[in-house]
N, CA, C and O atoms as a GROMACS GRO file, in nm:
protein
  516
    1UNK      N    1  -7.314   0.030  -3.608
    1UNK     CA    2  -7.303   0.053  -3.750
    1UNK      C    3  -7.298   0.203  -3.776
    1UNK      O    4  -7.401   0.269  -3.771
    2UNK      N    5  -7.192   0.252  -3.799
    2UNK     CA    6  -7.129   0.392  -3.839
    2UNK      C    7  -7.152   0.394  -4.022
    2UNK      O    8  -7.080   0.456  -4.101
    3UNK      N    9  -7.226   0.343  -4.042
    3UNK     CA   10  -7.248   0.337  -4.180
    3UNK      C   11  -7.095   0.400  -4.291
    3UNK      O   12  -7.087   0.412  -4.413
    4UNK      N   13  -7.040   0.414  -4.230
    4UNK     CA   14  -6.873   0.426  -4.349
    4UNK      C   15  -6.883   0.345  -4.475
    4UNK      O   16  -6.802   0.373  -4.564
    5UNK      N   17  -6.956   0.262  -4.492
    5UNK     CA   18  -6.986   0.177  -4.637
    5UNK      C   19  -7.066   0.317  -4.703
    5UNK      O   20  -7.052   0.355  -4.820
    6UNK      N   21  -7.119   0.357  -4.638
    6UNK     CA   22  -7.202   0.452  -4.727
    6UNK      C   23  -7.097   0.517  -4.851
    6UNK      O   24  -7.120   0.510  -4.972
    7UNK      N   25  -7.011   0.563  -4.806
    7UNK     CA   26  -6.930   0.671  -4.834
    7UNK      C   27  -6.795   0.605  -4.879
    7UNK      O   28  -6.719   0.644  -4.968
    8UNK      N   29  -6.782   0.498  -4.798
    8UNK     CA   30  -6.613   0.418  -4.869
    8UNK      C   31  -6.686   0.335  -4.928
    8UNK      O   32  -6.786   0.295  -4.870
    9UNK      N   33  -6.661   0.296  -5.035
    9UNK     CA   34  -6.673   0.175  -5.095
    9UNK      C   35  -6.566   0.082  -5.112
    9UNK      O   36  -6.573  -0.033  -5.156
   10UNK      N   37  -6.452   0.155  -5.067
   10UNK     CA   38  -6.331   0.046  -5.143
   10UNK      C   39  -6.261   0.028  -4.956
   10UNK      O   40  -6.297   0.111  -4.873
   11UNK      N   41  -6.184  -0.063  -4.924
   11UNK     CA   42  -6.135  -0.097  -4.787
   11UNK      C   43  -5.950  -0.142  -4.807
   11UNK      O   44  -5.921  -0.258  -4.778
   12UNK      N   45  -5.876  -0.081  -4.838
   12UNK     CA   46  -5.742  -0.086  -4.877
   12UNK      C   47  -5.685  -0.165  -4.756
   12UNK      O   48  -5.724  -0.126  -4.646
   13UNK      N   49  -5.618  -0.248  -4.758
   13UNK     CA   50  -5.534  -0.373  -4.707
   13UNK      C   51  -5.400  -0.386  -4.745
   13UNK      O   52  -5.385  -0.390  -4.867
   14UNK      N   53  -5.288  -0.394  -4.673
   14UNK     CA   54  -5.290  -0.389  -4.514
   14UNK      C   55  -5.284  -0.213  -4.458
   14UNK      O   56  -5.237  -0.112  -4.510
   15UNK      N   57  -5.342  -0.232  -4.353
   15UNK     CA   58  -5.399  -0.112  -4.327
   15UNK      C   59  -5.279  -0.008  -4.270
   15UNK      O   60  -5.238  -0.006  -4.154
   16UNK      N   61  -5.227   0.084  -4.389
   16UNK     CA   62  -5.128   0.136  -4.330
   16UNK      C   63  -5.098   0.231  -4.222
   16UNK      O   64  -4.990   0.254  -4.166
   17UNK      N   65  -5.237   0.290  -4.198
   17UNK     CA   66  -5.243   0.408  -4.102
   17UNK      C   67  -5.192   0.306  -3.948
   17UNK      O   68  -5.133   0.367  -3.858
   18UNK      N   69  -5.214   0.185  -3.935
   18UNK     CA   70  -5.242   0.149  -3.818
   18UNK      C   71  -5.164   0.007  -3.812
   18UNK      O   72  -5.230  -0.096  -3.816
   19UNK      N   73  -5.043   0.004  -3.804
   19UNK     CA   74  -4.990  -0.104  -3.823
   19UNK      C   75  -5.034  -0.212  -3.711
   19UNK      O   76  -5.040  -0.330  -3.748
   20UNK      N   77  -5.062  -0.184  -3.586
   20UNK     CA   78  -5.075  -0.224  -3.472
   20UNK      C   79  -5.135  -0.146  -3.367
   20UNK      O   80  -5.126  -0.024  -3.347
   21UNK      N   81  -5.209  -0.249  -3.291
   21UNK     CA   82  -5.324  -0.119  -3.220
   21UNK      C   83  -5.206  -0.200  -3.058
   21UNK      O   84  -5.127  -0.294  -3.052
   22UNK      N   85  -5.268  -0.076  -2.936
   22UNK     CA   86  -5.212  -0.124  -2.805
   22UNK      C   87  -5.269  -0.053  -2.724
   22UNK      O   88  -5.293   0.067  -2.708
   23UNK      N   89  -5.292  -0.163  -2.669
   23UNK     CA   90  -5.347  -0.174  -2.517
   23UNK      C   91  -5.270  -0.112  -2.384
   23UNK      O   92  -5.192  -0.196  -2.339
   24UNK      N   93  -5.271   0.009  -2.309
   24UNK     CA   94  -5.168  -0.044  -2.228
   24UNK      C   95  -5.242   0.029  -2.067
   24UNK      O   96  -5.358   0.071  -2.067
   25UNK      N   97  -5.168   0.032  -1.959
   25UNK     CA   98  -5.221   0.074  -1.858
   25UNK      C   99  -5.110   0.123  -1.803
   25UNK      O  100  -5.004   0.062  -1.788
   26UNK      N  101  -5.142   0.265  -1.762
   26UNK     CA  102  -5.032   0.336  -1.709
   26UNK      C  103  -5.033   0.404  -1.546
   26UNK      O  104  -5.136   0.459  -1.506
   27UNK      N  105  -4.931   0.398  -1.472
   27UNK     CA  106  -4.944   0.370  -1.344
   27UNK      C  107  -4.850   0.478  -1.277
   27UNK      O  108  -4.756   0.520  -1.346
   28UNK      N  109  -4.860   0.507  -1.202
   28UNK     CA  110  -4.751   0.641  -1.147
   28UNK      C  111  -4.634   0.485  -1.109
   28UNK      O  112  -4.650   0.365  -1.088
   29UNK      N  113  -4.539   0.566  -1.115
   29UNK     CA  114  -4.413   0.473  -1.064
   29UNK      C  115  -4.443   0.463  -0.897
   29UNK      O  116  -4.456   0.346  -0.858
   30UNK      N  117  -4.459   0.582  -0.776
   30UNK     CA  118  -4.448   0.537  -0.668
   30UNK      C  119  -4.541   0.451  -0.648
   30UNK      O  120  -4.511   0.357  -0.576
   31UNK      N  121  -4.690   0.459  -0.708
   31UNK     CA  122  -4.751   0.375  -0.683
   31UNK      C  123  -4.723   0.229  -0.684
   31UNK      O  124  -4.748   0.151  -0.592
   32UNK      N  125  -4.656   0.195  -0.823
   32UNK     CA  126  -4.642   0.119  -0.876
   32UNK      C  127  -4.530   0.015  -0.760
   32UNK      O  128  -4.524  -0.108  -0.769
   33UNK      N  129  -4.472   0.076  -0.685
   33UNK     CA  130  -4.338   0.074  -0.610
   33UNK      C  131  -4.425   0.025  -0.457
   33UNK      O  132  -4.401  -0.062  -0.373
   34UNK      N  133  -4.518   0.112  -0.469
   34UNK     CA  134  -4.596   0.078  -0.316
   34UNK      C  135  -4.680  -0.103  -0.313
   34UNK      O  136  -4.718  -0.148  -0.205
   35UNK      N  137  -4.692  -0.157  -0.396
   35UNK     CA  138  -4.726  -0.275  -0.428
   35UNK      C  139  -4.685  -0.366  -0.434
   35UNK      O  140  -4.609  -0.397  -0.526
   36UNK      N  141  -4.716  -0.440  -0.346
   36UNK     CA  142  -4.624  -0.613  -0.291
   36UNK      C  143  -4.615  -0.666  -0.448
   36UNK      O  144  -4.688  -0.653  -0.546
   37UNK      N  145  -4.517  -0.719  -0.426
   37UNK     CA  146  -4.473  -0.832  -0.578
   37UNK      C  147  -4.583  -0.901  -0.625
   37UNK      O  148  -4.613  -0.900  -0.745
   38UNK      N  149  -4.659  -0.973  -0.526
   38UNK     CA  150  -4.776  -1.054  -0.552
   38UNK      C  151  -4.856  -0.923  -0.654
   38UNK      O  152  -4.865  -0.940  -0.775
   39UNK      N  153  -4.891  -0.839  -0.610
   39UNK     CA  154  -5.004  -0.734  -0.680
   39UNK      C  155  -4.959  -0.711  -0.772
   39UNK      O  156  -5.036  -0.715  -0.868
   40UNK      N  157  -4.837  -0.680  -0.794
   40UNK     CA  158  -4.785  -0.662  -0.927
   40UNK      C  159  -4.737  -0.750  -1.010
   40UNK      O  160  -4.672  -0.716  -1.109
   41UNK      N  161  -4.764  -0.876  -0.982
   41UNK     CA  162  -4.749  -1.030  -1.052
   41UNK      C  163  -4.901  -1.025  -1.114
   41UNK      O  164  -4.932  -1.041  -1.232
   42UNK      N  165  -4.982  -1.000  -1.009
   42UNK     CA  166  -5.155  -1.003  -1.064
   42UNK      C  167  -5.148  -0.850  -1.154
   42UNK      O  168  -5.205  -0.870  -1.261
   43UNK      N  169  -5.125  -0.783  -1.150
   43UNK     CA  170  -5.162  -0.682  -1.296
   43UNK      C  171  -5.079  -0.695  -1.400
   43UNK      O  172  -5.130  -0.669  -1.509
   44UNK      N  173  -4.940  -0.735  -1.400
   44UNK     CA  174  -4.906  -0.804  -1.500
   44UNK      C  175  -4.958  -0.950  -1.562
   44UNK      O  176  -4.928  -0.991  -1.674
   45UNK      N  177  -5.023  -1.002  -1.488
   45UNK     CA  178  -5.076  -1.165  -1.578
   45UNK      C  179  -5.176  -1.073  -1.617
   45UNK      O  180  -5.164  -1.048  -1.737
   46UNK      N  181  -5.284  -1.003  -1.555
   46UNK     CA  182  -5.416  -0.946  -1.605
   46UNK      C  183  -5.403  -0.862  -1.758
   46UNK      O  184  -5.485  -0.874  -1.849
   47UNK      N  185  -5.278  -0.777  -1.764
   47UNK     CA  186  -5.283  -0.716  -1.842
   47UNK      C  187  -5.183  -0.797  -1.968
   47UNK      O  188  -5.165  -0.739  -2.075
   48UNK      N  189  -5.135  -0.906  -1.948
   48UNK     CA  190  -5.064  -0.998  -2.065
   48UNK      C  191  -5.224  -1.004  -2.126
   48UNK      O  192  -5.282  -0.951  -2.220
   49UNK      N  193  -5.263  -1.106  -2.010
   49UNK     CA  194  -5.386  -1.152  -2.068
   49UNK      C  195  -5.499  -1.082  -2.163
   49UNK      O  196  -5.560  -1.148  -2.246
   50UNK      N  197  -5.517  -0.971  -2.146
   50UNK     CA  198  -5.591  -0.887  -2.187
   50UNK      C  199  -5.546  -0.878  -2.287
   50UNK      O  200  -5.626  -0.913  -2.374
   51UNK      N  201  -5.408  -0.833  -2.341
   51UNK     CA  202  -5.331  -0.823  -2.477
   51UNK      C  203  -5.359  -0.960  -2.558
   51UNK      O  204  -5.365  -0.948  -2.681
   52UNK      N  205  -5.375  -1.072  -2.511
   52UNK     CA  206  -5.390  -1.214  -2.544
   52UNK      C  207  -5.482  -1.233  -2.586
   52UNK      O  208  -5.496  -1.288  -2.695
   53UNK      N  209  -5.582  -1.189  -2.510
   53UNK     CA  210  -5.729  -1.201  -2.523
   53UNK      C  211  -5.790  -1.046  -2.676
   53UNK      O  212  -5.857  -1.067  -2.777
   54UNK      N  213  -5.754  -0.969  -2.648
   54UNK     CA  214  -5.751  -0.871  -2.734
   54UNK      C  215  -5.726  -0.951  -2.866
   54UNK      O  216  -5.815  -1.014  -2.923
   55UNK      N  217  -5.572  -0.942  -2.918
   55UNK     CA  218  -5.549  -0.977  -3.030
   55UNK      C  219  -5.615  -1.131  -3.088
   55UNK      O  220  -5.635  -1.144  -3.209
   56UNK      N  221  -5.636  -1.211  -3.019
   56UNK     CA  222  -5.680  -1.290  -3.072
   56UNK      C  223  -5.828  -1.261  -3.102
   56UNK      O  224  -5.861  -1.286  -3.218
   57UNK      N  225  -5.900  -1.224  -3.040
   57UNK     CA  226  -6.014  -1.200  -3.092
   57UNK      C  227  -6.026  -1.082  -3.175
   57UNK      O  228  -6.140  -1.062  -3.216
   58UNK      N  229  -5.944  -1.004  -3.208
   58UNK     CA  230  -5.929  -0.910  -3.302
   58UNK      C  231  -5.920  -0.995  -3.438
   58UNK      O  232  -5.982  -0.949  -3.534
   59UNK      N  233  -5.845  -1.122  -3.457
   59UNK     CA  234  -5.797  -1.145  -3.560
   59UNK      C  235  -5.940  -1.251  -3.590
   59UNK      O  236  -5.983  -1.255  -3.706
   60UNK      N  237  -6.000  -1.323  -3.497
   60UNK     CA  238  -6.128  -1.362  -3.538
   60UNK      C  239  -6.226  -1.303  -3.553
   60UNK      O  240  -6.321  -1.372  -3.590
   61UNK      N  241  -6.253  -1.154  -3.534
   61UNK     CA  242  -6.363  -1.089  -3.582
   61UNK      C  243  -6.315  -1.019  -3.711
   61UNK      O  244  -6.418  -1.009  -3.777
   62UNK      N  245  -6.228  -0.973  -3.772
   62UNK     CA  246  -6.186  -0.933  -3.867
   62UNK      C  247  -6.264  -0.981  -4.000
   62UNK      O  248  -6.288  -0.910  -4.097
   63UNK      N  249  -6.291  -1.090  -3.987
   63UNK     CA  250  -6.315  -1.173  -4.146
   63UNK      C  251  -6.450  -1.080  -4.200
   63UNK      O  252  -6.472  -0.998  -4.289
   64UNK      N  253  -6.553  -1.165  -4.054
   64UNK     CA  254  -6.679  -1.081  -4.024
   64UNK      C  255  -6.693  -0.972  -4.031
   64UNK      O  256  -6.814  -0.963  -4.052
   65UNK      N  257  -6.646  -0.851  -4.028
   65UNK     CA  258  -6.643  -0.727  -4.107
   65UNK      C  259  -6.613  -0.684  -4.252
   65UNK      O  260  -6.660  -0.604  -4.333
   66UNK      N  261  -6.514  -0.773  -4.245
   66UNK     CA  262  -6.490  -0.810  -4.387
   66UNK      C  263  -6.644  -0.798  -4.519
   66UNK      O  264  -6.685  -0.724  -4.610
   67UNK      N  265  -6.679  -0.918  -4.450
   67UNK     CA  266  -6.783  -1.024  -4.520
   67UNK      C  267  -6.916  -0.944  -4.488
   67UNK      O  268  -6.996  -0.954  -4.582
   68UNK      N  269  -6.971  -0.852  -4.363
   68UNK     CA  270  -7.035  -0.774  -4.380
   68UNK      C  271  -7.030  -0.658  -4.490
   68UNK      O  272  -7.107  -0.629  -4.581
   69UNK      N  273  -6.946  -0.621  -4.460
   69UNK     CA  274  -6.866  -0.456  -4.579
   69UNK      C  275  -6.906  -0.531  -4.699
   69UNK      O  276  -6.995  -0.479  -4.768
   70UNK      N  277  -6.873  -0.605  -4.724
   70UNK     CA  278  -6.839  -0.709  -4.870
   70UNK      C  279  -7.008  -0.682  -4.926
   70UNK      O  280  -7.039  -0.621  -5.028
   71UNK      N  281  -7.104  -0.749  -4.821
   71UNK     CA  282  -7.231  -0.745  -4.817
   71UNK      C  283  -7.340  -0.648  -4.852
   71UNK      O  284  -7.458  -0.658  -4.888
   72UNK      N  285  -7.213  -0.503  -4.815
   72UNK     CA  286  -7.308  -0.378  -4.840
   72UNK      C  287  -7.264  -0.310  -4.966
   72UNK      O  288  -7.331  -0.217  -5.012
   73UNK      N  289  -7.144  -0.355  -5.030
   73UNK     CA  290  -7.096  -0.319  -5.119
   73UNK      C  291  -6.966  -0.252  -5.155
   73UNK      O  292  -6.914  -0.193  -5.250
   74UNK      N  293  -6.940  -0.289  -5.036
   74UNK     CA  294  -6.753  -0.269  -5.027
   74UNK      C  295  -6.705  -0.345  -5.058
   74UNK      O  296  -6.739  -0.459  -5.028
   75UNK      N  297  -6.559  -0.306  -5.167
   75UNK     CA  298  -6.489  -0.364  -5.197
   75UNK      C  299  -6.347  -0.397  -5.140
   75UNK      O  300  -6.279  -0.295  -5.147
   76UNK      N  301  -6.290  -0.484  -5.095
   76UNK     CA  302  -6.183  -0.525  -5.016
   76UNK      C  303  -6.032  -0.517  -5.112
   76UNK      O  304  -6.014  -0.608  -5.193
   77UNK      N  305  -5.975  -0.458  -5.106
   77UNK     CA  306  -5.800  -0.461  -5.192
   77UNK      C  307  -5.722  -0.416  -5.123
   77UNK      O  308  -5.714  -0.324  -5.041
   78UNK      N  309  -5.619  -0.549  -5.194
   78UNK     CA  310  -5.475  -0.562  -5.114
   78UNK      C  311  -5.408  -0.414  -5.210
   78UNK      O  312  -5.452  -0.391  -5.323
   79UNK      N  313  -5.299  -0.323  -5.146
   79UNK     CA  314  -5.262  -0.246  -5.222
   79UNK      C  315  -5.137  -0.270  -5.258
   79UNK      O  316  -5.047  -0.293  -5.178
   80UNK      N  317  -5.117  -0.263  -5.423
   80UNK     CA  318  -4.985  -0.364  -5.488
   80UNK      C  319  -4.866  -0.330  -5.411
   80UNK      O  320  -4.869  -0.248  -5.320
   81UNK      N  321  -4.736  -0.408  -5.456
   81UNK     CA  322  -4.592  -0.393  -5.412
   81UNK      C  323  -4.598  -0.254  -5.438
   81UNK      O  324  -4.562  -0.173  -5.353
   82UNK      N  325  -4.635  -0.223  -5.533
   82UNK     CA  326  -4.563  -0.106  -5.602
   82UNK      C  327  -4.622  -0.019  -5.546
   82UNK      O  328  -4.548   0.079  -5.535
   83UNK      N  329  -4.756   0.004  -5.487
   83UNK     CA  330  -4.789   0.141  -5.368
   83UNK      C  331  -4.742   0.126  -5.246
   83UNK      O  332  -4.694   0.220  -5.182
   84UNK      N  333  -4.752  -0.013  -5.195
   84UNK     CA  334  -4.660  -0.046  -5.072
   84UNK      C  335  -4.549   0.039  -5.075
   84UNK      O  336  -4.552   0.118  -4.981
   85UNK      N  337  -4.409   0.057  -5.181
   85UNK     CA  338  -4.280   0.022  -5.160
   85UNK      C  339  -4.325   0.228  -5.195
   85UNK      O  340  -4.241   0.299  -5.140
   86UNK      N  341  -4.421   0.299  -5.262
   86UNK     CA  342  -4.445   0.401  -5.262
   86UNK      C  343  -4.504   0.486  -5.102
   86UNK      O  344  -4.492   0.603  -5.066
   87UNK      N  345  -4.554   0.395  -5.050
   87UNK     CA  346  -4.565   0.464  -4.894
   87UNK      C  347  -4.496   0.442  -4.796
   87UNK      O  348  -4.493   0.500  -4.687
   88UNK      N  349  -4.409   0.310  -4.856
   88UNK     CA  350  -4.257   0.325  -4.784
   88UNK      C  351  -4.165   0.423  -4.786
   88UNK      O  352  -4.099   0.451  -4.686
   89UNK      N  353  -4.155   0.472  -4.881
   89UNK     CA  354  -4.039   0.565  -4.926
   89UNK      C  355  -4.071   0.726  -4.875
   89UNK      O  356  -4.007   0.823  -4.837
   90UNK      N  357  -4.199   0.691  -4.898
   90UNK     CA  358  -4.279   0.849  -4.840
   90UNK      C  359  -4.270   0.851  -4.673
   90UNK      O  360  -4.259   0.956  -4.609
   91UNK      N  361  -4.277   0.711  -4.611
   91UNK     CA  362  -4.235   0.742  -4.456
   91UNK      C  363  -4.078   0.730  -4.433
   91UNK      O  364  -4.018   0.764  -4.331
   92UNK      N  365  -4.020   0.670  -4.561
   92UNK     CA  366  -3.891   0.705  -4.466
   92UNK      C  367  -3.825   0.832  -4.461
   92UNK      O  368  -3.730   0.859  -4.387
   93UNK      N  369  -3.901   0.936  -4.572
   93UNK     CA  370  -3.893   1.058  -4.546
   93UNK      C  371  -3.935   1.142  -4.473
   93UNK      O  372  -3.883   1.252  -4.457
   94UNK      N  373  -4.030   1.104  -4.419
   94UNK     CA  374  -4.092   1.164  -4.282
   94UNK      C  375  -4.008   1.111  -4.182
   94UNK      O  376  -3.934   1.198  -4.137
   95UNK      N  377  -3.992   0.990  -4.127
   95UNK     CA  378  -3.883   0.936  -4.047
   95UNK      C  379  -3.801   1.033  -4.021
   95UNK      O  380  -3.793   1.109  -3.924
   96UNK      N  381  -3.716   1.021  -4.151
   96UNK     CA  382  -3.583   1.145  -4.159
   96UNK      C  383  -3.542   1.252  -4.122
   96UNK      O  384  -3.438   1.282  -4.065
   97UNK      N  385  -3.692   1.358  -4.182
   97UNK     CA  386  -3.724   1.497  -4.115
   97UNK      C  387  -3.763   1.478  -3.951
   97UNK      O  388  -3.722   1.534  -3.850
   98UNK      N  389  -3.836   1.401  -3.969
   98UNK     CA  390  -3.889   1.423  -3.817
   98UNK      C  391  -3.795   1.365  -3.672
   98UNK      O  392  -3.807   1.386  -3.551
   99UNK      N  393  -3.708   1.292  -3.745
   99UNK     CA  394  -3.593   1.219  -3.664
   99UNK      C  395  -3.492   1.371  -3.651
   99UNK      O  396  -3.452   1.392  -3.537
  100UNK      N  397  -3.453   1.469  -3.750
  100UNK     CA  398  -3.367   1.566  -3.756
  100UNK      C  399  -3.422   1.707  -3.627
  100UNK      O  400  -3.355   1.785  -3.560
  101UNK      N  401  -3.575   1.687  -3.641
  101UNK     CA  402  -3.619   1.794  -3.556
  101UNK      C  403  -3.671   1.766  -3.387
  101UNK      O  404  -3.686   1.856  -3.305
  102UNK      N  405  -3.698   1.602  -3.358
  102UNK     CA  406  -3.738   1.592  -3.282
  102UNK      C  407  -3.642   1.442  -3.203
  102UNK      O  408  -3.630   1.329  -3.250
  103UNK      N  409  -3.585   1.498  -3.068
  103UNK     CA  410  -3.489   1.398  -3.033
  103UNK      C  411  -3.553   1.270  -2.994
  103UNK      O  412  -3.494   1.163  -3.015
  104UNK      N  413  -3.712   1.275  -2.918
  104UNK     CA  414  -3.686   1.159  -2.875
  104UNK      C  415  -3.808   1.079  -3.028
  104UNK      O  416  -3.857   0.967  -3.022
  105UNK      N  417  -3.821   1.147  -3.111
  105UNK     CA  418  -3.863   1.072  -3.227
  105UNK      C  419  -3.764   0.991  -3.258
  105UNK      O  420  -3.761   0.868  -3.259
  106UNK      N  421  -3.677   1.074  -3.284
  106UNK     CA  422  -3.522   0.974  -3.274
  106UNK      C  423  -3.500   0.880  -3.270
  106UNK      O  424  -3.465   0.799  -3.355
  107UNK      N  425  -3.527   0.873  -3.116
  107UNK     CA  426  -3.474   0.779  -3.014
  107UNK      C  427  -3.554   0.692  -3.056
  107UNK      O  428  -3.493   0.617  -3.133
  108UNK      N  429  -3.718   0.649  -3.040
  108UNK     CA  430  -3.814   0.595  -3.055
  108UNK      C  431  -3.738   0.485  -3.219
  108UNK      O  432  -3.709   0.366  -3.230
  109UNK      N  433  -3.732   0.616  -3.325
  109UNK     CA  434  -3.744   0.553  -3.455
  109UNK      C  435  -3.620   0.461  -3.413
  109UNK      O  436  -3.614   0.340  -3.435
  110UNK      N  437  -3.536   0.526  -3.360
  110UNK     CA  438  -3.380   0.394  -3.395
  110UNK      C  439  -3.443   0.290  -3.334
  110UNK      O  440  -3.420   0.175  -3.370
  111UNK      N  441  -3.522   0.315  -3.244
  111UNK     CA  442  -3.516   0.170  -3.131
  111UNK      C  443  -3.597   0.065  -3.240
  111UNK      O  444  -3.560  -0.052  -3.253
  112UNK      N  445  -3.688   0.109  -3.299
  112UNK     CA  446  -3.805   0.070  -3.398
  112UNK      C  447  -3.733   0.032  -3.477
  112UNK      O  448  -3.730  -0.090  -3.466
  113UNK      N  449  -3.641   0.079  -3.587
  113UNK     CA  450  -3.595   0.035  -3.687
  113UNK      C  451  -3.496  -0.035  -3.654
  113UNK      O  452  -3.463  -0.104  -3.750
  114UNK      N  453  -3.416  -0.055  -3.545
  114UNK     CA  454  -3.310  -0.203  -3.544
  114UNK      C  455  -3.407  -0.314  -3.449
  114UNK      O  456  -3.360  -0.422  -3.412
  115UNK      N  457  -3.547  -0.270  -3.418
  115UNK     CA  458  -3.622  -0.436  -3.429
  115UNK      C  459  -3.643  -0.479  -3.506
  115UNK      O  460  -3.629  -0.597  -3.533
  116UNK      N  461  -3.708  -0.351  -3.598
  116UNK     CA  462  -3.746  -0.395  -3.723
  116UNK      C  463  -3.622  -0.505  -3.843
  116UNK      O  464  -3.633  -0.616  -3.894
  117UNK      N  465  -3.553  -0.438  -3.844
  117UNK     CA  466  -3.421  -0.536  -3.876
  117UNK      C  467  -3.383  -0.605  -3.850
  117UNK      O  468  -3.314  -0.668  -3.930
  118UNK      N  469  -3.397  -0.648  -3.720
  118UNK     CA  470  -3.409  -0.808  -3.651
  118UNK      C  471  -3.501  -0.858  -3.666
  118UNK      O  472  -3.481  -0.979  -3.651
  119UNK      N  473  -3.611  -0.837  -3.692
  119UNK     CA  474  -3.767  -0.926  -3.690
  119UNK      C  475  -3.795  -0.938  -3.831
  119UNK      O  476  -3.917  -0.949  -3.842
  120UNK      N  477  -3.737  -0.942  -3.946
  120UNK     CA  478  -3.708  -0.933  -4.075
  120UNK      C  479  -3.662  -1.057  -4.117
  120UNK      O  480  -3.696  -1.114  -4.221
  121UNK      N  481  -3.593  -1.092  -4.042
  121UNK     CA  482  -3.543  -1.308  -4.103
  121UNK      C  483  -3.674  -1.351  -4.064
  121UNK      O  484  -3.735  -1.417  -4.148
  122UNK      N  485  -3.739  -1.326  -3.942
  122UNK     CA  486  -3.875  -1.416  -3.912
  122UNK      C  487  -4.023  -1.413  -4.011
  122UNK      O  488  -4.092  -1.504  -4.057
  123UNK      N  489  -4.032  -1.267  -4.020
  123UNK     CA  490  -4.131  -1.177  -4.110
  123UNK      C  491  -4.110  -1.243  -4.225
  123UNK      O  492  -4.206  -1.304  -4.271
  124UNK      N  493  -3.981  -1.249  -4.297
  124UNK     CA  494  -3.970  -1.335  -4.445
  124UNK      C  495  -3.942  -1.480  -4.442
  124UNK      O  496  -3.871  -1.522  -4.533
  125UNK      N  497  -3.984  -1.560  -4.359
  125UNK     CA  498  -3.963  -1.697  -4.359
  125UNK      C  499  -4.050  -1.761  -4.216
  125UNK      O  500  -4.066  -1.878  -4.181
  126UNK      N  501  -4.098  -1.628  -4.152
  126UNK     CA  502  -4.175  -1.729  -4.078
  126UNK      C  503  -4.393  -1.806  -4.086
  126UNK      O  504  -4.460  -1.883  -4.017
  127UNK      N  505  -4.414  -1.726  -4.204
  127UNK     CA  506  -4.588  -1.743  -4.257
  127UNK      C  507  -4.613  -1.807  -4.434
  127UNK      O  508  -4.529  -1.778  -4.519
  128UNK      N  509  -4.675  -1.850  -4.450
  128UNK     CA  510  -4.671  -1.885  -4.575
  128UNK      C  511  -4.687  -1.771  -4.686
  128UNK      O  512  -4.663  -1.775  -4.806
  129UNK      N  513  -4.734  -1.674  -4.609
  129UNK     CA  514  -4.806  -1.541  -4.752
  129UNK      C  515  -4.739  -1.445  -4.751
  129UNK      O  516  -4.762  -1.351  -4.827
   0.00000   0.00000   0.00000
């Protein structure tokens, strides 16, 4: 308990700083190269799993913080369309600049934004909310 209720009272949803958290494990390539298939079949299931195991229990402890915060006197809000579509517009200007000065931001953002554009029929038709 970092006591942050002290001082926030309000808990803004969905959390824009952090769209997605990740896990990952990083390996020198020769190493990676020196390792029978089998070993590297076992750190890939280990580390799916871990991502598996991660997010799901991320999304079941969530409430429970929630409902604690709630408890101490935090207040929980969704932030409207209309600030949403306002911190949209404010990153796609950062995007922009930072895509103009930095190549492999670039690279990164294009790759990001034509998933994002594919994962957009699913996102709007695949959850009820």
């Amino acid at each position: 308990d970092l006591g942050f209720y002290q001082i926030a009272k309000f808990n803004y949803f969905p959390g824009w700083h952090q769209q997605s958290s990740i896990g990952e494990l990083l390996m020198n390539k020769k190493g990676w190269d020196g390792l029978s298939k089998q070993q590297q079949a076992i750190i890939s299931v280990a580390c799916g799993d871990s991502i598996n195991w991660s997010n799901t229990r991320s999304e079941a402890l969530q409430f429970e913080a929630m409902l604690k915060l709630k408890a101490k006197g935090v207040t929980s809000v969704r932030w409207s369309d209309a600030d949403l579509a306002i911190l949209s517009k404010a990153w796609d200007e950062v995007r922009v600049e930072m895509s103009a000065s930095d190549p492999l931001f670039k690279e990164i953002n294009a790759s990001y934004s034509a998933f994002r554009a594919k994962y957009k029929i699913w996102k709007d038709h695949g959850y009820l909310n």
